[in-house]
N, C-alpha and C positions, 0 to 999 in steps of 0.2 A: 220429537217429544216422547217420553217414555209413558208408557201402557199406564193407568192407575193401577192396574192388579200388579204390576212389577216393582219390588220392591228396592229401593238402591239407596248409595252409600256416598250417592256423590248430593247436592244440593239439587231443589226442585227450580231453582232461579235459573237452573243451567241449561239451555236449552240446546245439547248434543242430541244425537243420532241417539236413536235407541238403541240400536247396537251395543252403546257403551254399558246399558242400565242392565240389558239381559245377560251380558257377560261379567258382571260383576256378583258377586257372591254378596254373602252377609258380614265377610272378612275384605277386607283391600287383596288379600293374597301375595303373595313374591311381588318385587319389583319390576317394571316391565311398559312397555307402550303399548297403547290400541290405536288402529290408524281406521274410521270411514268416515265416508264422504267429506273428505277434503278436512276434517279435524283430527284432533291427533288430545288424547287422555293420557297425560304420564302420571303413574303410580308410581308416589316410592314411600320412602316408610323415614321417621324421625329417628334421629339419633338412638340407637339402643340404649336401653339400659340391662346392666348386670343379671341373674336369673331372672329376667321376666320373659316371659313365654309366648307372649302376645308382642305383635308390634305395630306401632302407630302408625296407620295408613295415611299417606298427604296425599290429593291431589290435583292434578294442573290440568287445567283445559286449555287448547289452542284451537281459536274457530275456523272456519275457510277464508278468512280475512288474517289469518297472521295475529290476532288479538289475546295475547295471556290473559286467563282469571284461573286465578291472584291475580296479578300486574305483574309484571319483575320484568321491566324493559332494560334494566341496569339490576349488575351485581348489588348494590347496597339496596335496593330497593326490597319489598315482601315476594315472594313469589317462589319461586325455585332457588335462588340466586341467595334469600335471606335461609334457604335449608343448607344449602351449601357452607354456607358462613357457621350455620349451629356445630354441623360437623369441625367444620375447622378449629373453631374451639375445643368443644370436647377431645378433638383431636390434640390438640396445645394442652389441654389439665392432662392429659394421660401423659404426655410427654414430659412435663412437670415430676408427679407420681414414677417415672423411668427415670428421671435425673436423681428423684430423691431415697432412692430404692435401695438398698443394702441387705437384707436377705433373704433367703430361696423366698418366705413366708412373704415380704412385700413383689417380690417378683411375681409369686403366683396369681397375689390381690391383683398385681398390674393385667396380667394376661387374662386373667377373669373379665376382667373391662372391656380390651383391646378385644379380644377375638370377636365377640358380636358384630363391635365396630368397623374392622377391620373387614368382614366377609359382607356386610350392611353398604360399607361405600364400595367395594370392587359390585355390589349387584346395582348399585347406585349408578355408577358409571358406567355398566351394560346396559341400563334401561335407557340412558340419555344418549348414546349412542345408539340406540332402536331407533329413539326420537330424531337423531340427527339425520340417522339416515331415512326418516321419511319426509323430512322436512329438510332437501338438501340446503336449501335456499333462506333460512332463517338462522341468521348469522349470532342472533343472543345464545341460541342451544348450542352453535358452534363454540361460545365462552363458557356456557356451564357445562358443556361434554371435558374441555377442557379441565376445567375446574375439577371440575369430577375423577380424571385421570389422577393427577395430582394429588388430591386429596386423598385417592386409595393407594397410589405410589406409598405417601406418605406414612399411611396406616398400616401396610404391607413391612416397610423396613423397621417403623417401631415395633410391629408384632417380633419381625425376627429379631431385633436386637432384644428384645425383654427373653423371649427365649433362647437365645443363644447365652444370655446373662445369668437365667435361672439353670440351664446346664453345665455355666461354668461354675455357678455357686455349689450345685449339687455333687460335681464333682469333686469341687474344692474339697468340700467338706467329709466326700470319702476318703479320698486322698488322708487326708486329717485322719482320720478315724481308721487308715488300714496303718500310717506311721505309728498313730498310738498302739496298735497293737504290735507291730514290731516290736518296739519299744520294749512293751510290757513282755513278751513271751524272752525276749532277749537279756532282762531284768531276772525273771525267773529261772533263765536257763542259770546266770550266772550264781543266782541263790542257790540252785541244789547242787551246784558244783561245790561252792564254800558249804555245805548242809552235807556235803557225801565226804567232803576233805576229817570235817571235825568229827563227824558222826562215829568215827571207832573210841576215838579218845574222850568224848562227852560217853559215851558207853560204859567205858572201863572207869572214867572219875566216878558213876552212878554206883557200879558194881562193889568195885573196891572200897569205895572213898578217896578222898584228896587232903584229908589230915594230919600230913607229914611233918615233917620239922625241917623247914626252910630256911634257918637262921636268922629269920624277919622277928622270930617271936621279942627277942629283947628292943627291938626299936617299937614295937606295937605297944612295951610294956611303958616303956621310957615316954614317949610320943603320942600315943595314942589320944584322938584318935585319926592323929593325920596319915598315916600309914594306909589306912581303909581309904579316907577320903581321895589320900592319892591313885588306888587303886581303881576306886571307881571310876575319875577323872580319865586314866589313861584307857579304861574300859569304853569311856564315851569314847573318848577320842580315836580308839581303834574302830570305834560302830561306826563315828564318821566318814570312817576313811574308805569303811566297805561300804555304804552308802552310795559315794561318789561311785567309787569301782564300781558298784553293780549298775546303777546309773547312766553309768556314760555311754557316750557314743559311739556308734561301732565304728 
């Protein structure tokens, strides 16, 4: 029984080693086993969630009789077994959120998630193999060590596929973004070539003027004012055509 001056974290109904009460903080701490006198205290912490800084401490007692509290003599049952099962799910909605993911921006939401979770059950699954191995002979820790592996397997490869996802996006997207500049400086290059071609003769029409006598003037008289409008028209349609040209593909 623990000291009244000792102050702990776990229930006063428990009646472990003292041991377990003076080793325990005001926090749960990392996840982890205590092993004396023939009991065994596994701490581990509830599913994380996203920026929070604190994490939910669980814990399990097993007496020198082999007896869980909680209970969790089976997987479905409360105990270790129904923490194993929260993960799993949260594990399933994140995996959901990576199915339904489409940019850097939901990539990053995903791995914002996954990583607490992720590093939560790989400490999950060293704590219950502590447990395993002090308790070789209790074959339920032998299913949730199991469980446990699995379950950070799982977490492990989702983490790397959302980041390997969010590298591809971000690549992607430079990729994008150094074409378009080809693109554009290769666009430009082709405008100051057409800008160096005209540029002596837009010089000399400013200088001089371009008010000559072209022989148009009696159709402009007769006609007018389709003469201009054809002018223009073929005006556009010379802009078009350098458009394309400067445009196109190398």
């Amino acid at each position: 029984m623990a000291h009244p001056s000792v102050r702990s974290l776990l229930p006063l109904s428990w009646q472990v080693p003292d041991e377990f009460h003076r080793r325990l903080g005001d926090q749960s701490g990392r996840q982890r086993t205590m092993k004396a006198e023939g009991h065994l205290l596994v701490i581990l912490h509830a599913p994380p969630k996203p920026d929070a800084t604190e994490r939910e401490g669980r814990f399990f007692w097993r007496d020198a009789n082999g007896t869980w509290t909680p209970p969790g003599t089976a997987p479905s049952q409360p105990g270790i077994g129904q923490l194993l099962t929260d993960y799993e799910k949260a594990t399933d909605r994140l995996q959901e959120m990576e199915d339904a993911a489409q940019s850097a921006r939901d990539y990053f939401t995903l791995l914002n998630h996954l990583t607490p979770l992720a590093r939560a059950a790989r400490n999950l699954h060293e704590a219950l193999q502590e447990a395993r191995e002090a308790a070789p002979e209790d074959r339920q820790l032998l299913l949730w060590r199991d469980r446990a592996y699995v379950l950070a397997r799982s977490a492990e490869l989702l983490h790397s596929d959302a980041k390997n996802a969010l590298d591809f996006a971000v690549a992607q997207r430079a990729e994008e973004e150094a074409e378009s500049s080809r693109r554009a400086a290769t666009a430009a290059y082709r405008l100051n070539m057409l800008v160096a071609c005209f540029f002596p003769v837009a010089t000399l029409a400013a200088i001089f003027g371009v008010n000559l006598h072209h022989g148009m003037e009696v159709w402009d008289e007769r006609y007018a004012p389709l003469p201009m409008l054809a002018i223009l028209g073929g005006g556009l349609l010379i802009g078009v055509v350098l458009m394309l040209f400067i445009n196109r593909k190398s």
